[in-house]
PARO-513355 format. One record per atom (N, C-alpha, C): x, y, z. Coordinates in pm, whole numbers, plus 32768, in hexadecimal, padded with zeros to 4 digits. Each point is the difference from the previous one (the first is absolute). Example, Ala and Ser with C-alpha at 12.3 -4.5 7.8 and 13.67 -1.06 7.14 Angstrom:
REM residues 2
85277DC7830C7FA780778000805A807880007FDD80697FB88052807780067FB3806D8049
REM end
This chain:
REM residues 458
25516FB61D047FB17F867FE67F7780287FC97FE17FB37F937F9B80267FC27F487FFA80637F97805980117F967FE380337FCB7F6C801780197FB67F8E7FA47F967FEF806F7F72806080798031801680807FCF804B7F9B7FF080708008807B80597FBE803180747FC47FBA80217F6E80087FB87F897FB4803180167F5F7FE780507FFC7F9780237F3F802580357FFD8073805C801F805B80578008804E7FB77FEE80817F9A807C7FED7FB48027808A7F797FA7800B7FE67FAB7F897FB87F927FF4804D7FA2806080637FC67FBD7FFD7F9D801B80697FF9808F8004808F8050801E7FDB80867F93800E80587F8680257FE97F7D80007FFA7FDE7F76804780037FBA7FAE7FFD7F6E7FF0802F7FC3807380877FFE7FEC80697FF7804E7FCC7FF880AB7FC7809C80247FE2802A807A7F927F9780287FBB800C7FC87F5E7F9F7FE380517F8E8014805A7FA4800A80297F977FE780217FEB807A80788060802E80477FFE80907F7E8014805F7F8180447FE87FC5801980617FAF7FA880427FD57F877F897F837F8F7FEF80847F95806A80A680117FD780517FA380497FEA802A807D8023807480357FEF8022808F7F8B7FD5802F7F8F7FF87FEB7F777FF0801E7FF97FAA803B804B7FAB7F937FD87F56800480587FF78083808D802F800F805F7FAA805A7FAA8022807C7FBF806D7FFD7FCF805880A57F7E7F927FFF7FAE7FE77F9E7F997F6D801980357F9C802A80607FC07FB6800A7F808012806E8013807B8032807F804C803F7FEF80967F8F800680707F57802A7FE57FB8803880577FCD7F84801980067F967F7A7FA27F7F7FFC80727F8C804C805E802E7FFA805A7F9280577FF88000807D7FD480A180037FFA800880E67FA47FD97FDB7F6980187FE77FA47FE580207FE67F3A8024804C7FE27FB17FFF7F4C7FEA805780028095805D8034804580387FD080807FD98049808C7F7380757FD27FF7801D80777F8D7FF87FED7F7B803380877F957FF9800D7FC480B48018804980517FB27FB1807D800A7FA080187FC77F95803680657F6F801A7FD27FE9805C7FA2802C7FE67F837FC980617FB67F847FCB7FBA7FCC7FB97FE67F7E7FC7800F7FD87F5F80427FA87FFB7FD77FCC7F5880577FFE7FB87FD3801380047F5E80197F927F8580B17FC2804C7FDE7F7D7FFC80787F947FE5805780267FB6808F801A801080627FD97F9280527F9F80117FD07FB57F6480387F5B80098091801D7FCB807C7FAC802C806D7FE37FC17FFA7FD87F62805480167FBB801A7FEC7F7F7FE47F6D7FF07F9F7FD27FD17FFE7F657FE280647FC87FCB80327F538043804A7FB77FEF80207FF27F6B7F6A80027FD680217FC47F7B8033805E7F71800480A48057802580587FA5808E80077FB47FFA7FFC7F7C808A800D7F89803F800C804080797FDB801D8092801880518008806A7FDD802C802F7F86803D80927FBA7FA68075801F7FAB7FE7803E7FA9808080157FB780327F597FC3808180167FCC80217F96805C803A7F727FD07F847FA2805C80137F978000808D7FD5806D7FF47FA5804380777FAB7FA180047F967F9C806E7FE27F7F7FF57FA5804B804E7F757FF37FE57F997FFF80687F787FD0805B8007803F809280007F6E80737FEF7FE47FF07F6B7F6A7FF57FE87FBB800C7F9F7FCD80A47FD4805E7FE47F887FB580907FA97F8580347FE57FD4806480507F777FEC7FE17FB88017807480337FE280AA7FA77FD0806080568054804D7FED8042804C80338045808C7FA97FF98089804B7FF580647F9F7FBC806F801480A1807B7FBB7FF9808B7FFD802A806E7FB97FB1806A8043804080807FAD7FDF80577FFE805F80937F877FEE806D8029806F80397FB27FA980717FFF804880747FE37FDA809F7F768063800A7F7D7FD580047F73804A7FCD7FDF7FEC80747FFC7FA680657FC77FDA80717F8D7FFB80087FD37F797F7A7F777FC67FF07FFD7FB580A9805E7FA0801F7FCD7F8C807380888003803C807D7FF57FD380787FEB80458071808E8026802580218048802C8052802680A880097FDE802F805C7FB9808E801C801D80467F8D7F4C7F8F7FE27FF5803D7F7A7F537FBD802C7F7C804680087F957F8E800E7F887FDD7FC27FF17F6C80277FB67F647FC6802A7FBF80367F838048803D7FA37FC980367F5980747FDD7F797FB87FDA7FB9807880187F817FD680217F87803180757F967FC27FE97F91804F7FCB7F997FEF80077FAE80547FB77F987FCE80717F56806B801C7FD57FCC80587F8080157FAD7FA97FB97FF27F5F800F7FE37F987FF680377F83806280037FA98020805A7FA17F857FE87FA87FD380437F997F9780127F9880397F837FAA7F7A7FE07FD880007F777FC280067F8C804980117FE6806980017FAE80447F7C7F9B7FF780167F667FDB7F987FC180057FD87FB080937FAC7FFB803C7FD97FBF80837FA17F917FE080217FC880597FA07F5C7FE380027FC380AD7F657FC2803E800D7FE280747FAD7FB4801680187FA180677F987F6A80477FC2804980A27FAE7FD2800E7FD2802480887FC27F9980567FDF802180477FA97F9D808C7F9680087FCC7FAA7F737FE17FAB7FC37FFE7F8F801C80818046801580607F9B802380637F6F80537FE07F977F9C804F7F5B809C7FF8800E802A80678069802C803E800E80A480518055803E7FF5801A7FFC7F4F8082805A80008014807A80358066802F80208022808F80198001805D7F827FE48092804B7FE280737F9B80457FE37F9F80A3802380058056802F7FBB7FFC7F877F707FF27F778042800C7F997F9F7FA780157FB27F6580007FF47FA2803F7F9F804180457FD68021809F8025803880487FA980547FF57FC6806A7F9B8011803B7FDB7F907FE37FCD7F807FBE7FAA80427FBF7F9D7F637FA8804C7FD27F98808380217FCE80077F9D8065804B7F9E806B807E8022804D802D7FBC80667FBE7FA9800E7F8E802280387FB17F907FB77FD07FA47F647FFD801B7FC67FE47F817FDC805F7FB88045809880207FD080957F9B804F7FE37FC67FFA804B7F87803A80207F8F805F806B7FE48072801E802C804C808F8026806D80117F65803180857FEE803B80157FB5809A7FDE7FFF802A7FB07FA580747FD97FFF808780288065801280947FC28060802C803F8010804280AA7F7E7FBA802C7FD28027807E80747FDD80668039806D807780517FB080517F8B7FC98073803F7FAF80687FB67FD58079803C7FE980767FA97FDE808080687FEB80497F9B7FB9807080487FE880467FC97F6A80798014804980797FC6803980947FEB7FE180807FE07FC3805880557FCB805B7FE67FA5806E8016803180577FA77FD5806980147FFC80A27FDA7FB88041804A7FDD806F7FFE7F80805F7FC08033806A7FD07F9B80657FE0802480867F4B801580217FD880197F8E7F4580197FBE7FF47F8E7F957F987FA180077FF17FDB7F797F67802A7F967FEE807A805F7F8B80567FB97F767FA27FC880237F6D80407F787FB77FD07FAA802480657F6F7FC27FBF7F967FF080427FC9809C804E8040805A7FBC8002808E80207F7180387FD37F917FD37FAD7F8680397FC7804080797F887FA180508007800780837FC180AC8029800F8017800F806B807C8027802D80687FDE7FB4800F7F7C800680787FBA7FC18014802A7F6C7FB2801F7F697FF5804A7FA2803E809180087F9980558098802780877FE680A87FEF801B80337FBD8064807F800F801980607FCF7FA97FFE7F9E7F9D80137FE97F7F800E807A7FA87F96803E7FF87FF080777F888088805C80187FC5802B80B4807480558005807A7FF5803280237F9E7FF580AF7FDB7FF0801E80087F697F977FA77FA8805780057F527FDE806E7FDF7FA2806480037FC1806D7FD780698074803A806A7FE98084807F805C801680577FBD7FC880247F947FD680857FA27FDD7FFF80447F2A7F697FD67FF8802780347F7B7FF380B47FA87FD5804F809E801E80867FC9807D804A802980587F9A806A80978020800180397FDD7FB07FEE7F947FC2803D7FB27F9F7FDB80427F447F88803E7FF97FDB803D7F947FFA7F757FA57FAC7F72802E7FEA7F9F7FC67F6C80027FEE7F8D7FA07FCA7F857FF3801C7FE67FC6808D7FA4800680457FB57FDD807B7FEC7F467FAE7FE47FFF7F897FE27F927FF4808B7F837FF18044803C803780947FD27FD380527FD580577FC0805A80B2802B7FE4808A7FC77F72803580567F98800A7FAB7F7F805C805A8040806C7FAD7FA68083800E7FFA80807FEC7F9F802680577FD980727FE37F6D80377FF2804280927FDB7FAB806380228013809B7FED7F8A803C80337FBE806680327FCD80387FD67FCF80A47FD57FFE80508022800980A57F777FB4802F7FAF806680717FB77FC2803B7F71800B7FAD7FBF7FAE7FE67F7080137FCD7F8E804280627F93803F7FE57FAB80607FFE7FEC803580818080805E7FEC8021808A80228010806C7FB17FC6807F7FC5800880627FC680877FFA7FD0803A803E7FAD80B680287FA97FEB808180358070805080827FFB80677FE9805180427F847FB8801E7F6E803A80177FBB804980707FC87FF080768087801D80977FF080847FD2803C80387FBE803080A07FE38036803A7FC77F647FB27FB77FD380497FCE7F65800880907FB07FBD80507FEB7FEA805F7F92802F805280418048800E8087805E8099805B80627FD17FCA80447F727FC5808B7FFE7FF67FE47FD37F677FC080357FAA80287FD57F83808180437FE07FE280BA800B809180357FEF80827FCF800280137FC5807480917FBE80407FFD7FBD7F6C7F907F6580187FF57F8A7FAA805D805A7F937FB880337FAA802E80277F81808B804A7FF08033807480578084802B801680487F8180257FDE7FB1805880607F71800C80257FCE7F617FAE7FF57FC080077F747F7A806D7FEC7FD8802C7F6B7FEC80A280027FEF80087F417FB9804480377F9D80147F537FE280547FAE8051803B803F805180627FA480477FA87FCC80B17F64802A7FEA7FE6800D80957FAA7F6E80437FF67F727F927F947FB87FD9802C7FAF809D80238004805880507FB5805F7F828051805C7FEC8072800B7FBF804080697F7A7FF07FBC7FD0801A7FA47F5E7FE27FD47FF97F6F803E80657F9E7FF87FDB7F87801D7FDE7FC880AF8047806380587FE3800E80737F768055802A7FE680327FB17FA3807480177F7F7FBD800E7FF17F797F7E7F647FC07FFF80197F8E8079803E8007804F80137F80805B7F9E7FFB80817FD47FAC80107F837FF48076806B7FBD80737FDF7F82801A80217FAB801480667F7C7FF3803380587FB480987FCC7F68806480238083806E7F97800D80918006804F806680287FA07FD47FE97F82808380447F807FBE80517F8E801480687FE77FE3800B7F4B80247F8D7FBC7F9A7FD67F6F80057FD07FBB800980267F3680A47FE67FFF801F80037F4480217FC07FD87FDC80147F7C80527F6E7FA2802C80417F5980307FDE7FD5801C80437F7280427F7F7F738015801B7FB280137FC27F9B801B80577F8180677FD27FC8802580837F81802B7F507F9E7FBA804B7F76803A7F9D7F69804980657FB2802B7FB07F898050804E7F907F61802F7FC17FD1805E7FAA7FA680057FAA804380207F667F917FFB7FA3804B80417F94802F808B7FEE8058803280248059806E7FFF801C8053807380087FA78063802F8045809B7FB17F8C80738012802880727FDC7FAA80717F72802A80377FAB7FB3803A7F8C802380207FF57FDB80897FC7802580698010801080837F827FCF80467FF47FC9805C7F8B7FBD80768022804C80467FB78044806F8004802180B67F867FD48037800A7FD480657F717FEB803B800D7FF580887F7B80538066801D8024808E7F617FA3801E7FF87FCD80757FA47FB980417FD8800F80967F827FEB804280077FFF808B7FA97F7A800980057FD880897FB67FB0801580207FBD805C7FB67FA3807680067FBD80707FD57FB180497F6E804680017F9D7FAC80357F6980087FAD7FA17FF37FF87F8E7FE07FBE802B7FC97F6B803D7FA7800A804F7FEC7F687FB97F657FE37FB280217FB17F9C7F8C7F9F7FD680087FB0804A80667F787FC2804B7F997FAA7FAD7FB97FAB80697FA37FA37FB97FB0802C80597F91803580187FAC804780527FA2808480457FCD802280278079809F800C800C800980178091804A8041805A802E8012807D801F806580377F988035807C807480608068800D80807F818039804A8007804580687FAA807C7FFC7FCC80167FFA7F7F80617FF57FC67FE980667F7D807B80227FD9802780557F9480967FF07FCB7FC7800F7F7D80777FC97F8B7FF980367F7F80818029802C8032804C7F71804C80077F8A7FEF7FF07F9280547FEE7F898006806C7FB980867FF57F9A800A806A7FA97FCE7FCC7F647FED7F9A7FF37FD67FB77F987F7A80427FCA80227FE77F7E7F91803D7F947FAE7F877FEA7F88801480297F9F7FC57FE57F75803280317FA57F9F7FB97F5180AC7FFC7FD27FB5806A7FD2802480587F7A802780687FE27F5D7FF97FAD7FCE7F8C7FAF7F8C7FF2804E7F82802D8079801F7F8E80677F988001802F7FFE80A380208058801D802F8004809F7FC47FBB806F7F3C7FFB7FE17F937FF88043800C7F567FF97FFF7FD27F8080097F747FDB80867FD380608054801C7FFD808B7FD4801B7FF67FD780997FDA8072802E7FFF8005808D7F977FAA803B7F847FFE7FDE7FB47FA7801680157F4F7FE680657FF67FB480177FA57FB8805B7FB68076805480618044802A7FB980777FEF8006808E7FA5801780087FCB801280817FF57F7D80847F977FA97FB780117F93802D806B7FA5801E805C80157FDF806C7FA3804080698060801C7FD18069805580428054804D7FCD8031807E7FBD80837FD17F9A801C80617FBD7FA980357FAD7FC07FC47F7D7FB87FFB803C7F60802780947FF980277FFD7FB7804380747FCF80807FCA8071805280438012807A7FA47FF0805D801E7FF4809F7F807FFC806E804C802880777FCF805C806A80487FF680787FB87FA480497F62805E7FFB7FA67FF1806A7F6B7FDE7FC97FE07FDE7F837F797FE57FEB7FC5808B7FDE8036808180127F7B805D7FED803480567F8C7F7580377F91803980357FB27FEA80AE8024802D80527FE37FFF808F80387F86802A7FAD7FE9808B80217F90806F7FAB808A802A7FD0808480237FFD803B80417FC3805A80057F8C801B7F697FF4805F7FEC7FCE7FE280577F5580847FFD7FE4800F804B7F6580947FDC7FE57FF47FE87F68807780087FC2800880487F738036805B800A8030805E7F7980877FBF7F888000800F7FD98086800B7F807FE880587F7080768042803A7FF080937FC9809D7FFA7F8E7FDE80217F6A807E7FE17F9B800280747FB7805A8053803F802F808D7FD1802D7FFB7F5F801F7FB97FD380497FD77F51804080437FFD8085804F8043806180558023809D7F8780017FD77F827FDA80897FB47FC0800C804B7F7780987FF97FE780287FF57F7A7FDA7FAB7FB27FE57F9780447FD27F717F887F7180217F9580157F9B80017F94800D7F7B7F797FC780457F6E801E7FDA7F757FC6804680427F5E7FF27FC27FE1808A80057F6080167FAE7F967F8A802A7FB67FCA7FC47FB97FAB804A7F697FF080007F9D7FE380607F8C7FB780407FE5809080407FAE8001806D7FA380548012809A807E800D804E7FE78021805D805D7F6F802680387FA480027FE47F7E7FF180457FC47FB1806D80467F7E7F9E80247F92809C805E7FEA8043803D80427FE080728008806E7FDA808780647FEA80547FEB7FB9804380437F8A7FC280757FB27FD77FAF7F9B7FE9808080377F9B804E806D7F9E7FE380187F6A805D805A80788055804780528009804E805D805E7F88804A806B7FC9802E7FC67F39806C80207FEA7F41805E7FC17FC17FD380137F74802E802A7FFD80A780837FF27FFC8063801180527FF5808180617FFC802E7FF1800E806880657F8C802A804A7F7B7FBC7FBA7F757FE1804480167F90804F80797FAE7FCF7FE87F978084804D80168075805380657FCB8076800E80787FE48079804C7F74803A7FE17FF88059806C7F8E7FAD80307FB27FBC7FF27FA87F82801380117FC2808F806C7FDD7FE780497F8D80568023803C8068804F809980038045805D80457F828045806D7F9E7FF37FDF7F7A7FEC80227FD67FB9809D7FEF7F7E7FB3801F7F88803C803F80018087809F80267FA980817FF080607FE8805980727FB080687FF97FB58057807D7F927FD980237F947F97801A7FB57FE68030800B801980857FAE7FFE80417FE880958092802E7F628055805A7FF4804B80527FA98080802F7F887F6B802A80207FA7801D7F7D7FCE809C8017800D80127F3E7FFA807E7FC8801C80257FD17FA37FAD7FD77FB680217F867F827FAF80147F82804780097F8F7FC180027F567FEC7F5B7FEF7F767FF57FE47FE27FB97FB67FC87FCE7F8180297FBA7FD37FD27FEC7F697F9F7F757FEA7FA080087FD27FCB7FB880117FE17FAC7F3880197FA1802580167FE47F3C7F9C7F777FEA7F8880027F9E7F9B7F9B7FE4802E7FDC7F8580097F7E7FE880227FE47F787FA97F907FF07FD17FC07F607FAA7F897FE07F75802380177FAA807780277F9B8024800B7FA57FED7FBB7F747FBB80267FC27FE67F897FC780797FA68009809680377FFD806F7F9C8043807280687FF480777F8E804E807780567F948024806B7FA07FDC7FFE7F97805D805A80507F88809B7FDA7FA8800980167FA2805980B77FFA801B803E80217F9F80AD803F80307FCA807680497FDE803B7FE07FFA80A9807A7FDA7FD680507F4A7FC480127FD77FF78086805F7F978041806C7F787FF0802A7FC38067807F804B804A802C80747F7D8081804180397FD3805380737F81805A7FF17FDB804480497FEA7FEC808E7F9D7F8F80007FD47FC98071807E7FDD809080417FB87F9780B27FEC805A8004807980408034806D7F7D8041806E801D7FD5806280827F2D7FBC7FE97FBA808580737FE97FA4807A80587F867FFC7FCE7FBD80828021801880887FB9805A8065804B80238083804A7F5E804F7FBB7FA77FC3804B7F87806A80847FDE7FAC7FFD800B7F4E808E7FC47FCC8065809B80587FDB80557FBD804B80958045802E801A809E7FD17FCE806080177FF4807480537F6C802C7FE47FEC7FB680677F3E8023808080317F93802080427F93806B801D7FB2803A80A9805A7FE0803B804C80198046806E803B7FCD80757FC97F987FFE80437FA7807F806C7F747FE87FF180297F7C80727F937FB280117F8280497F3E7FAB7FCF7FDB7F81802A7FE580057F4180327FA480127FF37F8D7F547F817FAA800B7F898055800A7F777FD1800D7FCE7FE17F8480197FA97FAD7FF380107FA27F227FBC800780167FC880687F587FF67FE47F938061801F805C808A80097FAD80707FDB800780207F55802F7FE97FDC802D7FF37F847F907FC97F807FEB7F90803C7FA77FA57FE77F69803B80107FF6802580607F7A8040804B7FDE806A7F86804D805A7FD58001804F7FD07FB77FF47F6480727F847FDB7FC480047F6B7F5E7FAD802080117FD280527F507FCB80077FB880708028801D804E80237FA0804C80297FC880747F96803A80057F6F802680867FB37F8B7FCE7F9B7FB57F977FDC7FA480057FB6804C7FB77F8980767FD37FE2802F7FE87F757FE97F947FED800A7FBF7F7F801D7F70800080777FAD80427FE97F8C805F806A7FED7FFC7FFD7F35804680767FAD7FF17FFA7F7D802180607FF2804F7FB37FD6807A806E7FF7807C80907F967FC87FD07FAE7FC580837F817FE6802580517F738004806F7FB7807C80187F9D8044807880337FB9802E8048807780A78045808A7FEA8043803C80407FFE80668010803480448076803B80617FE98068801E808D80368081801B802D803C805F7FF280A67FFE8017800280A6804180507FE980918048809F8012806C7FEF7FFF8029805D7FA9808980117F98800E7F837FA080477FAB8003804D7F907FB87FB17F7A80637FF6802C806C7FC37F8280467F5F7FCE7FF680227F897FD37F547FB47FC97FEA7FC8809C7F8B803C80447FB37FE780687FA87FB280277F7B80037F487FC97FAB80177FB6801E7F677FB97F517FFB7FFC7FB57F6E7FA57F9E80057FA17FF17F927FAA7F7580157FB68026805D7FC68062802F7FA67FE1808580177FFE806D80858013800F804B7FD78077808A805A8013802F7FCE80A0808E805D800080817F8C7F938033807A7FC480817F827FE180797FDA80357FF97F4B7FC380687FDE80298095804F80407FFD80347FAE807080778012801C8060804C7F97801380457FF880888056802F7FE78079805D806C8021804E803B80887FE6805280417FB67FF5806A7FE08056805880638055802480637FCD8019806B80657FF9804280657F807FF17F907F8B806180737FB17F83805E7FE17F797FF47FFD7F9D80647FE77FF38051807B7FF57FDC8065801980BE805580B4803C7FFE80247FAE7FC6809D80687FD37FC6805C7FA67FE87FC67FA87FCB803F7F877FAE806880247F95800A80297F908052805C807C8088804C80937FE5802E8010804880398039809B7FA27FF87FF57F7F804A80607F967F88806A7FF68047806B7FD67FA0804D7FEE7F9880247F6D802E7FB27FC57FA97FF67F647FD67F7F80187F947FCD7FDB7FB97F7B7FF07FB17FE97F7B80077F7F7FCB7FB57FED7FA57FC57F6580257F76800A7FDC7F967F8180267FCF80057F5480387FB97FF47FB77F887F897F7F7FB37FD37F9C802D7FCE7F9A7F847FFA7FEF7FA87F7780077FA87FCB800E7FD77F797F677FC7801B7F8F80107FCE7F757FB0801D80077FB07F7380537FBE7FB17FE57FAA7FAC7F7E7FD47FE47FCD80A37FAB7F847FCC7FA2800780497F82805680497FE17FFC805F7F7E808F80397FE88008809A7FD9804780387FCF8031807480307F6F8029805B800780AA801C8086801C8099800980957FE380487FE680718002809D803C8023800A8063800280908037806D80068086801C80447FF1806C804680697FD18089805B80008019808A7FEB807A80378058800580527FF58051805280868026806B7F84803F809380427FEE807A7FC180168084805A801380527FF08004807A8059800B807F7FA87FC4806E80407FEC80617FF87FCA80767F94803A805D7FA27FD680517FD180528066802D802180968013805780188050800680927FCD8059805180157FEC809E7FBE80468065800480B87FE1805180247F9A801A806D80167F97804C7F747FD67F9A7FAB7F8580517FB57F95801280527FF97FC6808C7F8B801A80468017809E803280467FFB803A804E8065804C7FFC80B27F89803B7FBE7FA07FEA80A07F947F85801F7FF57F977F7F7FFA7F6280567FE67FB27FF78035801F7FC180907FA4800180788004809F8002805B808480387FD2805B800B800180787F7080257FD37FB3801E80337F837FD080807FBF7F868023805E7FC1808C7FDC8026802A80978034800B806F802D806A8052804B80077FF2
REM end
């Protein structure tokens, strides 16, 4: 057999091993995370919550590996003991990155350092690559929080033989406590001997705080001359009130398209994704969202009808890890959707959706599946918008509650706490004065979000 036989051969059982090994990993996680959910061994003092009700039946989808992106993850023992708690993620040269962040004025280190490196100017064929870790969220760190920044991307990108300016980092956990970041940079080695396209299931456990499931979503189109691919991994649970995008998320395409275009795109949908979900009212120092487009499809650069079809998929899979979000809100029981229509503008559609959405009295009465709908009411009066008590209207699900100022004719106390008893809900407001309209999504409040962050740092 010829040399060049060989090394294909011994490649690609290479691979192979790397494949079987990221499977074993996972089955020995996801058997350690099942005792842990039925027994009470002290391996630390953090809560472990059951898999939320409202999590995908199917568990974590079947993701595309994307050409271009190889992931790891490893057990660093930033905060949790015995779970991975790091992941990196590689990206092939050329790779364009584009990202939204938290609005917050106390952002965390790592988030600065992102944004300013996305606004350098790097050489095309540059590869890059992304680190996370959970369990630290390295804010409010001073001086510190930078140096420990430096030296995680400053080891991530001289293993990697990428630029320093090329490494983002996110982190994750408790705010201002030091990152011990010499436990991140003892296991870069592993990180990098791990890297494996088949491993995106364990990076996705790895950024999890407070998360009862990993969160993916994916989407693949025809393009012009081959198929083009979505993946996208998410965390998130509690402090979820973005002002830009949400929590940590990362998303990856193989699609050809530049940096700018990417930057536009992504920004372009933010708001009726990210930007509009709520658990709990608070927005993080951490949140970040990346999307990273290797142009490693066969197709041709995105342009024409396939451009938009592209982003309404990109679209999609921002809402469905969005929601998946949501669907983990820390003790939630119930997805809700909350939908404003007839608004006298978009500013006044957000604030009445919002207000609903962040109301502890609508959220605790839809927890207790009471059809209160005159919290409801309370709500949109209370949000600042325009609005006329005698043209609004209000429906959960299909059922009209109340109209004119008043409850309506129509309303059943009974068939509305049936309704109340499902686990998806939708509340309706039509304020008949305009056009605008907005949609967000929330969950329920329940005794047991008290319970996760009453002790949440021991």
């Amino acid at each position: 057999m010829a040399n060049t036989d060989w090394k294909a051969k011994s490649k690609k059982l290479k691979k192979k091993y790397k494949a079987l090994k990221a499977e074993l990993e996972l089955r020995i996680h996801d058997a350690a995370a099942a005792v842990a959910l039925t027994t009470d061994a002290p391996t630390t003092k953090t809560k472990t919550n059951a898999v939320s009700p409202l999590a995908p039946k199917g568990g974590f989808p079947e993701l595309p590996a994307i050409a271009g992106v190889e992931f790891a993850s490893v057990a660093a023992g930033i905060k949790y003991k015995g779970r991975k708690d790091v992941m990196l993620v590689r990206l092939a040269p050329g790779t364009a990155v584009a990202g939204v962040f938290t609005k917050s004025s106390t952002r965390a280190a790592c988030v600065l350092d992102c944004q300013a490196k996305l606004a350098m100017k790097v050489p095309a064929e540059a590869g890059a690559a992304i680190v996370v870790n959970s369990g630290n969220a390295n804010a409010f760190t001073g001086a510190l929080g930078q140096k420990s920044v430096d030296a995680v991307t400053g080891c991530v990108a001289k293993a990697l033989g990428v630029p320093a300016s090329r490494v983002f980092s996110s982190s994750t956990g408790v705010i201002g406590e030091p990152l011990p970041h010499d436990r991140i940079t003892a296991a870069i080695p592993d990180l990098v001997a791990g890297l494996n396209t088949d491993a995106v299931k364990m990076a996705a456990q790895a950024i999890m705080t407070t998360d009862t499931f990993p969160k993916g979503a994916s989407a693949t189109i025809e393009g012009d001359g081959g198929p083009i691919h979505i993946a996208g991994i998410a965390k998130g649970s509690g402090m979820i009130a973005p002002d830009m995008a949400t929590m940590l998320v990362y998303i990856f395409t193989d699609a050809k398209i530049a940096p700018a275009a990417l930057q536009k795109m992504l920004s372009r949908n933010v708001d009726d994704t990210f930007n509009a979900i709520t658990v709990d009212s608070d927005t993080s120092t951490s949140d970040a969202l990346l999307l990273c487009a290797t142009g490693q499809s066969p197709a041709a650069p995105l342009q024409g009808a396939t451009a938009k079809a592209f982003e309404a998929a990109l679209q999609g899979v921002m809402l469905d890890l969005a929601k998946q979000v949501t669907r983990d809100g820390e003790g939630a029981t119930k997805l809700v959707e909350v939908r404003v229509t007839r608004a006298a503008s978009d500013h006044d559609a957000h604030l009445i959706a919002m207000a609903i959405a962040n109301s502890p009295l609508v959220k605790t009465a839809i927890a207790g599946e009471d059809a209160n709908w005159g919290r409801v009411v309370m709500a949109i009066g209370k949000s600042g918008a325009q609005a006329d008590r005698d043209k609004l209207a209000i429906r959960f699900g299909d059922l009209l509650v109340a109209e004119k100022g008043w409850r309506s004719p129509k309303y059943s106390e009974e068939a509305a706490s049936a309704y109340m008893k499902q686990d998806e809900l939708l509340i309706s407001v039509d304020m008949g004065l305009g056009k605008a309209k907005k949609s967000v999504w929330t969950c329920d409040l329940t005794h047991a979000y008290i319970d996760i962050n009453a002790d949440y740092r021991s």
